[in-house]
N, C-alpha and C positions, 0 to 999 in steps of 0.2 A: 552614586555617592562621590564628592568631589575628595579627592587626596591630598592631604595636608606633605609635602617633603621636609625630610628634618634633613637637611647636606652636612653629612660628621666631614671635616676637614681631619685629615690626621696619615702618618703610614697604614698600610695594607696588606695582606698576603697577598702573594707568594711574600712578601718583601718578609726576611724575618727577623725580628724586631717586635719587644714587649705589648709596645703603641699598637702594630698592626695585628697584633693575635685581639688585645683589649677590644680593639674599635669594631672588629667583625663579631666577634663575642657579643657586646652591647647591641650592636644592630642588628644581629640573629632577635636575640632577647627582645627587642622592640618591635619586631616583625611580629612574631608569633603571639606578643600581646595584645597588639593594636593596629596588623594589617584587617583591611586594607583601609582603614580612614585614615591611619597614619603611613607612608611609606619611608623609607630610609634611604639615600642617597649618598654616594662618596667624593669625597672631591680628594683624591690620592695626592701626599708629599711623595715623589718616587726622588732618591738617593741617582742624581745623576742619569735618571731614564735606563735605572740598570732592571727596569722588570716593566712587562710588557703588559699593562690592565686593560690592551682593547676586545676582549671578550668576556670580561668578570662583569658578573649582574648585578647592576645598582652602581659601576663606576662609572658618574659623570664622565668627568676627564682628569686629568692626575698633569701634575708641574710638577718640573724641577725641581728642589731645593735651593740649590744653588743661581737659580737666576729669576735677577728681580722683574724683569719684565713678566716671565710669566704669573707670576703672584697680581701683577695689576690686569693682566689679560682676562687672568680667573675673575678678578673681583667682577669686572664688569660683565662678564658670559652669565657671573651668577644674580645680576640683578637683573637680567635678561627674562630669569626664567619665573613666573608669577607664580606656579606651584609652590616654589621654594619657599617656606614660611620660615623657615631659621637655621642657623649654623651652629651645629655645635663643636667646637675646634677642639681634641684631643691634644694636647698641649706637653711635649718635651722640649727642653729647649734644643737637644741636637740634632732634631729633625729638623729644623728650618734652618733655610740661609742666612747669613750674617752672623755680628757677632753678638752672639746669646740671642738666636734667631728671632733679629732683628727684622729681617724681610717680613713678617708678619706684619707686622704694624703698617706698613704699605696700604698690604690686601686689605686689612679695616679702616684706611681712612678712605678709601674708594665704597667699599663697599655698604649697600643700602639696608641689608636683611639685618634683624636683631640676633646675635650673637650671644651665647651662654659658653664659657671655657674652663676647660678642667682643666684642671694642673696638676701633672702627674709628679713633678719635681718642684717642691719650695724650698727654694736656698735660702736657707739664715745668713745673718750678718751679710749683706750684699754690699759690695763695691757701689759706690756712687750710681756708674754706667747700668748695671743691673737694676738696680733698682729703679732705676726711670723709665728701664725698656718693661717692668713688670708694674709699671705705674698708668704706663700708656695703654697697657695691653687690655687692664681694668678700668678705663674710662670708656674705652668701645664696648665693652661688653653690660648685658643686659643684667645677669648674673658669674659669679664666680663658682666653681666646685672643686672642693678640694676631697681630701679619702681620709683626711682625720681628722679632729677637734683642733691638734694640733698645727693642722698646714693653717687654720683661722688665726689659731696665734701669733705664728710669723707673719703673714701679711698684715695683721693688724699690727702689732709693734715694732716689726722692720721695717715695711713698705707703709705706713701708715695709709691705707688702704680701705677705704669708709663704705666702699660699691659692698653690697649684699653677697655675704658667701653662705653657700651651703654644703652641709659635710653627705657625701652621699661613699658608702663603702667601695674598695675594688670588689669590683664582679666575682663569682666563682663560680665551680660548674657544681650542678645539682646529684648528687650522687645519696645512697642508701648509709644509713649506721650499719657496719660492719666489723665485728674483730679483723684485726691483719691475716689472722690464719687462714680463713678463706681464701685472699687471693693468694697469700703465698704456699698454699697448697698446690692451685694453681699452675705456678710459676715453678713450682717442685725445689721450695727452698722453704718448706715449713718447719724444718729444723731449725734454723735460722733466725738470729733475731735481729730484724734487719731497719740499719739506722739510714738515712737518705738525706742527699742536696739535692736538686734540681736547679737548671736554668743556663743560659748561654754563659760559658765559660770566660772571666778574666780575671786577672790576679788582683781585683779585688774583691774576690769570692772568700777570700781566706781558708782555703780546703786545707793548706796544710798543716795551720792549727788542729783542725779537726783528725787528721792522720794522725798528728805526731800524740793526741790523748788517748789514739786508742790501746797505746803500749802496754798502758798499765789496765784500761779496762778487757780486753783479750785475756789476761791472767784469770778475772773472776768469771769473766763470759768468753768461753773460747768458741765459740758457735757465731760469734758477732759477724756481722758482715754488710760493711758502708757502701752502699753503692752513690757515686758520681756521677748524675745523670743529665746529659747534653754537650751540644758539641760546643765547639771555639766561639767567642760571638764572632760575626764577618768579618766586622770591622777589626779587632784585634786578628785575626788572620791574616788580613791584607799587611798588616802593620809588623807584623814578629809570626808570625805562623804559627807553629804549636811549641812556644816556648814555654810555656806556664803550663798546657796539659805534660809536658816533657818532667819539666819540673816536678812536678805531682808523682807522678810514675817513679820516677827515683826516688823520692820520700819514700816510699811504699816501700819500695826496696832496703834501703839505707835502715826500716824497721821495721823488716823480715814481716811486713804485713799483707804480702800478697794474696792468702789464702781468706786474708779477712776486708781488704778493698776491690772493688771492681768498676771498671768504669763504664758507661756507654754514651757511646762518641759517637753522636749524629741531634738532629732535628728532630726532637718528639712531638708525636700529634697528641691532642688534648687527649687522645682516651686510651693514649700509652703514659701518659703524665699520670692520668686518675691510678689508671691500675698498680703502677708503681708506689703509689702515695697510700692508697688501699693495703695494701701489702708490706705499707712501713711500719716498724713499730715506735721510732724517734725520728719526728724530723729535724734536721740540722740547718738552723740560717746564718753562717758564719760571715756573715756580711761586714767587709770593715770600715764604707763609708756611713759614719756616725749620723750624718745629718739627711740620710735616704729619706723620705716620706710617704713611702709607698714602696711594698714589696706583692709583685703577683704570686712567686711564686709560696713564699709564706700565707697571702693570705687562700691560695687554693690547700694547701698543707691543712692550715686550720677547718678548715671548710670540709674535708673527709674525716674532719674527726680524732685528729693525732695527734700526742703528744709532741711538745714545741723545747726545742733545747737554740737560743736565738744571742746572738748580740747584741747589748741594747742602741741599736741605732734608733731614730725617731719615732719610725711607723712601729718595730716589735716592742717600744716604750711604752707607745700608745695603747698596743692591742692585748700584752701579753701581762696577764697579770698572775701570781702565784698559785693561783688555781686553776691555770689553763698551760703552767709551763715555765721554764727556768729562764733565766739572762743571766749570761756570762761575760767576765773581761773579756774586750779586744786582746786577739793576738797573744791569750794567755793558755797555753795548752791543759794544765793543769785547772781550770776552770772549767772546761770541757771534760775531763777524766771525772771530776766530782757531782757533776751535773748527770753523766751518765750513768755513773753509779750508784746514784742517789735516787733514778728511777727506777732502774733497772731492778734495784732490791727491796724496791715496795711495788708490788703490782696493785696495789688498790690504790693509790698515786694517781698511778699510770692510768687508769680505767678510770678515776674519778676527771683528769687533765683530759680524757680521750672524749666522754660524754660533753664535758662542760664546753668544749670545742666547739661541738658539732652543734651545741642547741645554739651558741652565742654567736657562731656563724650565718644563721638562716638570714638574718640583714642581709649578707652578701652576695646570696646567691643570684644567679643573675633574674630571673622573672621579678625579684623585692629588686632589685637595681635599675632595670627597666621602670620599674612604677614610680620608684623615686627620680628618674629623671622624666619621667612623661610629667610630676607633677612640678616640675622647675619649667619646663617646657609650656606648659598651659598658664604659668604667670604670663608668660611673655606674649602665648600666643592665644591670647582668652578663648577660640573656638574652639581650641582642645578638650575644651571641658564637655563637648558634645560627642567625644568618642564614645563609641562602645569596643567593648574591650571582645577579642577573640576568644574561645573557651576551647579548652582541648577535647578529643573527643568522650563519650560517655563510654566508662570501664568499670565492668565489676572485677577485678582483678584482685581487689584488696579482700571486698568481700569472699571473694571464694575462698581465699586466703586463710579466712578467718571461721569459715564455716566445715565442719567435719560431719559425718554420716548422720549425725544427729540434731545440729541444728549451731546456731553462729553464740560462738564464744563473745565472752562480753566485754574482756578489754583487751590491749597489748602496748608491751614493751616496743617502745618506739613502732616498729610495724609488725614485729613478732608475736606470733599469738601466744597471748596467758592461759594455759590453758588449765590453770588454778583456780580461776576467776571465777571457772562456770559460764553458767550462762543463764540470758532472761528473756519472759516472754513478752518485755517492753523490747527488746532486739530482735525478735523472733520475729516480734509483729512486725516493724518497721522494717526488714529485710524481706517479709513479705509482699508489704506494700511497694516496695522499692520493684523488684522482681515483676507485680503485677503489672504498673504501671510503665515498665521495660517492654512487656508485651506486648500493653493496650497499643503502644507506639511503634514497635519492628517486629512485633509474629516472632522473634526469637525463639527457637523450642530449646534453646538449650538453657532459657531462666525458667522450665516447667522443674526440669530435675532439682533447682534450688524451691521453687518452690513446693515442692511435695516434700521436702527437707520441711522446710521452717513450718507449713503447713500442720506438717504430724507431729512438729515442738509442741505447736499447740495444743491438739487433740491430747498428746502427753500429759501436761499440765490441765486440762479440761479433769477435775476432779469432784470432790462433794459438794454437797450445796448449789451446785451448776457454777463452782466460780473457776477461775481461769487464774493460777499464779504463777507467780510473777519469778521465785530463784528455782536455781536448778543448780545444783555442782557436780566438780564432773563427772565423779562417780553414778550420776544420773539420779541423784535422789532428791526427790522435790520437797519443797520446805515448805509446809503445811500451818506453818505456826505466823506463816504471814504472807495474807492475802492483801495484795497493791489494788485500789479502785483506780488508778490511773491506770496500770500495765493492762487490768481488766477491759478497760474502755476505750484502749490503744489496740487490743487484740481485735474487739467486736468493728472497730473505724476499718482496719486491714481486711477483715472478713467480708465488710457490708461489700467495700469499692470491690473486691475479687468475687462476690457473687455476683456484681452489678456490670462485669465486666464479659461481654457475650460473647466475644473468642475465645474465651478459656476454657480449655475442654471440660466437658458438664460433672465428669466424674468429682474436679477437684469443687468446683461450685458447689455439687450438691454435697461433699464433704463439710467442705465451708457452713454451707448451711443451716447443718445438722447441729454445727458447734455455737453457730449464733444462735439458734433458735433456741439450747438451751443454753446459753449464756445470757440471753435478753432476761431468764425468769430471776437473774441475782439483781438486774438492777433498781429495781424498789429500795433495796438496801444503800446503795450509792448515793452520798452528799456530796461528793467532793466538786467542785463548777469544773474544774478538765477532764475527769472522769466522765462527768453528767456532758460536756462539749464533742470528745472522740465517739461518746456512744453516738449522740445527735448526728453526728458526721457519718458514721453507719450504719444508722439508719434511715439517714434520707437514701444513700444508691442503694440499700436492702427494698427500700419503699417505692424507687423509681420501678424496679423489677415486681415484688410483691402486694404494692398498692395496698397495704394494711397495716401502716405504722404512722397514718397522719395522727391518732389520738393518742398515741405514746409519743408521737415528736413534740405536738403542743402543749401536751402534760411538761416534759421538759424542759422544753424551750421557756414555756410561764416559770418556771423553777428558776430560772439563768434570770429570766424579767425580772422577778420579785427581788433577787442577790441587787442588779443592779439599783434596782427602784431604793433598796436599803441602805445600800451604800454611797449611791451619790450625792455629790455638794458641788457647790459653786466650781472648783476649782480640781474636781477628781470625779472623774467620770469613770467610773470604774466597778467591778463587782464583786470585787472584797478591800481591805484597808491598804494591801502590800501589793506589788506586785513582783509575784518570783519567775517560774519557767514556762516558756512555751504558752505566753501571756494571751498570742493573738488566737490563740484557738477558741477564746470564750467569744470575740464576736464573729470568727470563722462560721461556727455553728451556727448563729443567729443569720447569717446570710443563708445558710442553706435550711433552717425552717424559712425565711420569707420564702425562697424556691419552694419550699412544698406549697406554703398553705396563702400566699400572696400576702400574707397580713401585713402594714406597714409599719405594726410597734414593732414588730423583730427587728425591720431594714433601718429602724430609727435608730434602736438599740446599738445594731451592730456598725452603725456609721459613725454616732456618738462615740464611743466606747475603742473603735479601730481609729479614728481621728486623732482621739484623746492617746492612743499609746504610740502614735505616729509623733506624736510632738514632743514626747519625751525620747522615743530611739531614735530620730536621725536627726545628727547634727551635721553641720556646715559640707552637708551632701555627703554622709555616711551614717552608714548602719552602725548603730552601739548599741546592743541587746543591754538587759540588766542584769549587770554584773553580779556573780554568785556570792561573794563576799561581802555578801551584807542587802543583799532585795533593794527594794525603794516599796518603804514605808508610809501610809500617808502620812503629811505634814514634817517627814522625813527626808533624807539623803538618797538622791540616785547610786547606786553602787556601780561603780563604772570599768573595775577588773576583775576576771577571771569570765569572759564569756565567752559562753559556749554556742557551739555548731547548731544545738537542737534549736536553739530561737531562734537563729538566723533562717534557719529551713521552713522552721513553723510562720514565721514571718511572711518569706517569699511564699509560700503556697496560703497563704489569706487574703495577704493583697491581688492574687490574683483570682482566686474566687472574688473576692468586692470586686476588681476588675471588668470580672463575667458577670457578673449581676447588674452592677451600674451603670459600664461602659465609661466610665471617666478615668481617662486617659492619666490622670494624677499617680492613679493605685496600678497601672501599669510602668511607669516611669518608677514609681517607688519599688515595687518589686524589682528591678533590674538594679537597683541600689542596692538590696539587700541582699541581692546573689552575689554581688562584686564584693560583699561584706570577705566571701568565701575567696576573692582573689586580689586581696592587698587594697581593698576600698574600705577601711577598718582605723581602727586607732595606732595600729604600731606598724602603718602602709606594709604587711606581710602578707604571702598568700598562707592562707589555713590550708586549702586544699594539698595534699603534695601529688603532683601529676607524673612523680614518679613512680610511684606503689599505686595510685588508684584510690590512696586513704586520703583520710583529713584528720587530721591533728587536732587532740584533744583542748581547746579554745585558746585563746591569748590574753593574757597576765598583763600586766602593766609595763614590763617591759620585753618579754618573752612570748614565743610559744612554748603550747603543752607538747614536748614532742612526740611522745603514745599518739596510736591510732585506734583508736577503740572503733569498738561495732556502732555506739550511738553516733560517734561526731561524723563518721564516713559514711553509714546512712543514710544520715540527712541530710549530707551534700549530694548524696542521689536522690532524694527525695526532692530538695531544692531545685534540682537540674532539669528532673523529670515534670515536676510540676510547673515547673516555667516555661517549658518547651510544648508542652501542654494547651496549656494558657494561651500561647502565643498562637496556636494552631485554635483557637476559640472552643476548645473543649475543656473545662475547667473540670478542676481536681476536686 
């Protein structure tokens, strides 16, 4: 596979500097989603040649700042190299040489590759000279990116600036919703209620605003305790040394607040930064340059989740609105006294500011940041659009999580189990099937123990009438007063594939068995077309094994025929008037009767019918299930927000059965679309998945995710995973 190189121009570590933490962050992020078709490359600003990059991986070669000849030496080394597909410059203006690093504009009239440039600083009201060196800077480049709504408005009415911008969020790191007490249990300061700054130190930080408010709030909170976190930046080092941390320290003193500030003075790495911010319960951005447009470390603060006590400079204008967090006067102490006290003595505030954070941050985490720049990246450079994206590895982690001696609870708080909720044997099933087909694929013995769990949920729920239900709470008492034909028909589909599946030790098979064989006698009574679909489904691999279900599949399978035969018209091919959940399972089944019985009205059926719902979910190269908010009606409205996990699953594992049955290469590329639905190839570019817990988040809203990780939506992203991985290996699901 040939490698496409993206060359980030920009600072670098060791070098330390906001830019070079940002750029290696981004190109982590860009790696882990789209090596190796995509690879990442650095071309380092090093400050003077004062840091050595000839053994860091993926540094081209790194210049001066200060000297213009190397900026035209680079330009041409980089037109040299044919891999290089584009440049994406990280953009401060006091990294580069000149004045209002001017020396840039050099390197792009030399150079040949198409450029995309982000601007981590947009100055308002510009001097004449400014403005022409941020005029020229946007005529070399292909696109522009800024981190707010805002940074568009100043180049569009100070720089009159017409080249194409797009607003892509600062990055942040992916961390869990956590109370602060956790980690400052930790840290053994959970008494404590502890307020934080972070970032390289200079007296434009305005700490001692922040010292001088806590006079008055220490009175009502004497447990308070502000930590200051980071060293001097370099440059002000070189410059005055520690005049300003000097400074700070005697504030402290001057009001007798030693026992309630603390500083730490050095270079934090990103996962002493997280834990600090985890362990915050206010954070503080006493920032006093007004017209900043971009803060990292505010927006990694908002990004764990924490309440925001901020300045209103440009970017915490833009980000911070009253239900995520306060603004305070500049350099007004008393503004700060009242802001703290004012959360401090509402905790449901504080807990409502701390949630609304963490959901409204998921844009910026870095894997949604990576995707938003791969898809600025692929305007420019159209082969982009042929990557495949990397997938992290397959974890039950979530699910164990979620499942206790008895069998997996049904929803959860963010990723916490409900264990109120109960539990269903529409989860039971599907955590089964998940488990099995973990098997069929790596021999695991340690998915037998989960399934002997979910397994005997069943058998549990296996009650009168031979029917199979569906609630259970958690006091273990089954609900008798309503029997689901879908949960029923989801149990018998789980059951068919684990009897049909010959590495599984026989014990739990002929278990299995037992339960379908009478579970098959309820279904005469079942109308419902996905009920009548999941049972079809297992009882074809019931039938691959027992070879005595072809006259109950055709029985069925004509049931599903006649729906469609009644329902179709010119323009709805379909087999009822609406369509709501887990749509592609009606002509899933009909691909697997054609496998039983070769007939070709079923392969008609189900190509019609899977065609026909192919052209209502993806658009312009993504998966859009229908939306729960309202179905798609005939001669009605698509409903296009609140979709969820389970159709994108059901989705990918149909297309790929059509796949295995027709061999057209179409319904293999579309299932690879509809798994990517699960990693930010979707309507609001996010990943559903979260590859930190192992869960998937309950579907995405119109402008949000569900941030809960229930049993169904992370299910079916194993279910999704497994069944494509499947597929791919030419054993279909």
């Amino acid at each position: 596979m040939e490698s496409n190189w993206i060359l980030y121009m920009a600072t670098y570590p060791p070098r330390e500097c906001g830019i070079a933490t940002f750029t290696k962050d981004l190109r982590t992020a860009m790696d882990k989603k789209f090596s190796p078709f995509i690879k990442s490359k650095i071309l380092v600003i090093n400050n003077n040649n004062d840091n050595n990059y000839e053994n860091i991986k993926d540094v081209l070669f790194d210049i001066a700042d200060n000297d213009i000849s190397a900026y035209i030496k680079a330009a041409k080394r980089v037109n040299e190299i044919d891999a290089i597909k584009l440049i994406n410059i990280q953009h401060e203006f006091g990294i580069f040489g000149g004045e209002y690093g001017n020396y840039l504009i050099k390197f792009l009239e030399i150079v040949k590759k198409p450029v995309v440039i982000s601007f981590h600083t947009v100055i308002p009201n510009p001097e004449d000279k400014l403005k022409k060196i941020v005029r020229e800077l946007a005529k070399k480049s292909s696109y522009l990116v800024v981190m707010t709504n805002k940074g568009i408005d100043i180049l569009r009415k100070d720089y009159d600036i017409k080249r194409e911008i797009i607003v892509i969020p600062h990055g942040t790191p992916t961390v869990s919703f956590d109370e602060s007490i956790k980690e400052k249990t930790a840290m053994g300061i959970d008494e404590k209620i502890v307020l934080s700054s972070f970032g390289l130190i200079n007296s434009g930080k305005g700490y001692e605003y922040v010292i001088e408010s806590l006079t008055e709030v220490v009175k009502k909170h004497p447990n308070i305790l502000y930590l200051i976190i980071g060293e001097t930046h370099p440059i002000v080092r070189k410059k005055e040394g520690e005049k300003y941390r000097n400074f700070l320290e005697e504030k402290v003193k001057e009001f007798n607040l030693e026992k309630s500030v603390k500083f730490y003075n050095r270079y934090m790495t990103l996962e002493e930064i997280v834990k600090f911010l985890l362990a915050t319960d206010i954070y503080i951005s006493s920032n006093l340059n007004p017209n900043q447009i971009v803060s990292g470390t505010l927006a990694y603060a908002i990004a764990c989740g924490r309440a925001i006590i901020s300045t209103p400079f440009i970017y915490a204008k833009d980000i911070i609105s009253p239900e995520r967090g306060l603004l305070v006067k500049f350099r007004d102490p008393n503004s700060y006294t009242n802001a703290l006290i004012k959360i401090l003595s509402n905790p449901l505030l504080k807990e409502e500011m701390e949630r609304n954070n963490y959901s409204f941050s998921r844009c910026m985490i870095w894997p949604n940041v990576a995707i938003s720049y791969y898809n600025v990246f692929k305007r420019v450079i159209p082969d982009l659009e042929k990557c495949e994206m990397s997938y992290p590895e397959i974890k039950f982690d979530h699910i164990m999580n979620l499942t206790d001696d008895f069998g997996i609870l049904q929803f959860a708080n963010y990723a916490k189990p409900d264990k109120l909720s109960g539990y269903t044997l529409d989860d039971n099933a599907r955590a089964l099937l998940a488990c099995t087909l973990y098997y069929k694929l790596f021999k695991d013995n340690t998915k037998l123990k989960l399934m002997k769990i979910y397994l005997n949920f069943i058998k549990y729920v296996h009650k009168n009438e031979n029917k199979l239900y569906n609630f259970v709470n958690y006091n273990k008492i089954v609900n008798l007063e309503h029997w689901s034909e879908d949960a029923h028909g989801r149990a018998m589909m789980a059951l068919g594939y684990l009897i049909a599946t010959k590495n599984i030790p026989m014990e739990l098979r002929v278990e299995a068995e037992l339960i379908f064989e009478d579970a098959k006698k309820a279904v005469d009574k079942i109308r419902s077309p996905r009920a009548i679909s999941f049972i079809l489904i297992g009882l074809y691999f019931y039938n691959v094994i027992k070879n005595s279900e072809v006259i109950r599949i055709k029985k069925l399978a004509d049931y599903l025929a006649q729906l469609y035969k009644d329902c179709k018209s010119e323009k709805w091919n379909w087999f009822e008037n609406y369509l709501t959940y887990s749509n592609s399972k009606l002509p899933e089944a009909l691909f697997f009767c054609y496998k039983t019985t070769k007939d070709d009205k079923y392969l008609i059926i189900a190509k019609e019918s899977l065609d026909f719902l192919i052209s209502i979910s993806f658009k312009d190269g993504k998966f859009a299930p229908i939306g729960q908010n309202g179905w798609y009606h005939k001669n009605g409205h698509n409903a296009s927000h609140d979709q969820q996990p389970v159709d994108a699953a059901s989705m990918v594992q149909t297309l790929s059965v059509a796949y295995d049955t027709t061999k057209e290469n179409r319904y293999m590329k579309l299932a690879i679309d509809a798994f990517n639905w699960f990693f930010g190839k979707n309507s609001l570019n996010q990943e559903v998945y979260n590859n930190l817990t192992g869960g998937c988040h309950d579907g995405i809203g119109e402008y949000s995710l569900n941030m809960n990780q229930g049993a169904e939506s992370s299910i079916s992203y194993l279910l999704a995973r497994l069944s494509l991985q499947i597929s791919k290996g030419s054993i279909a699901f």
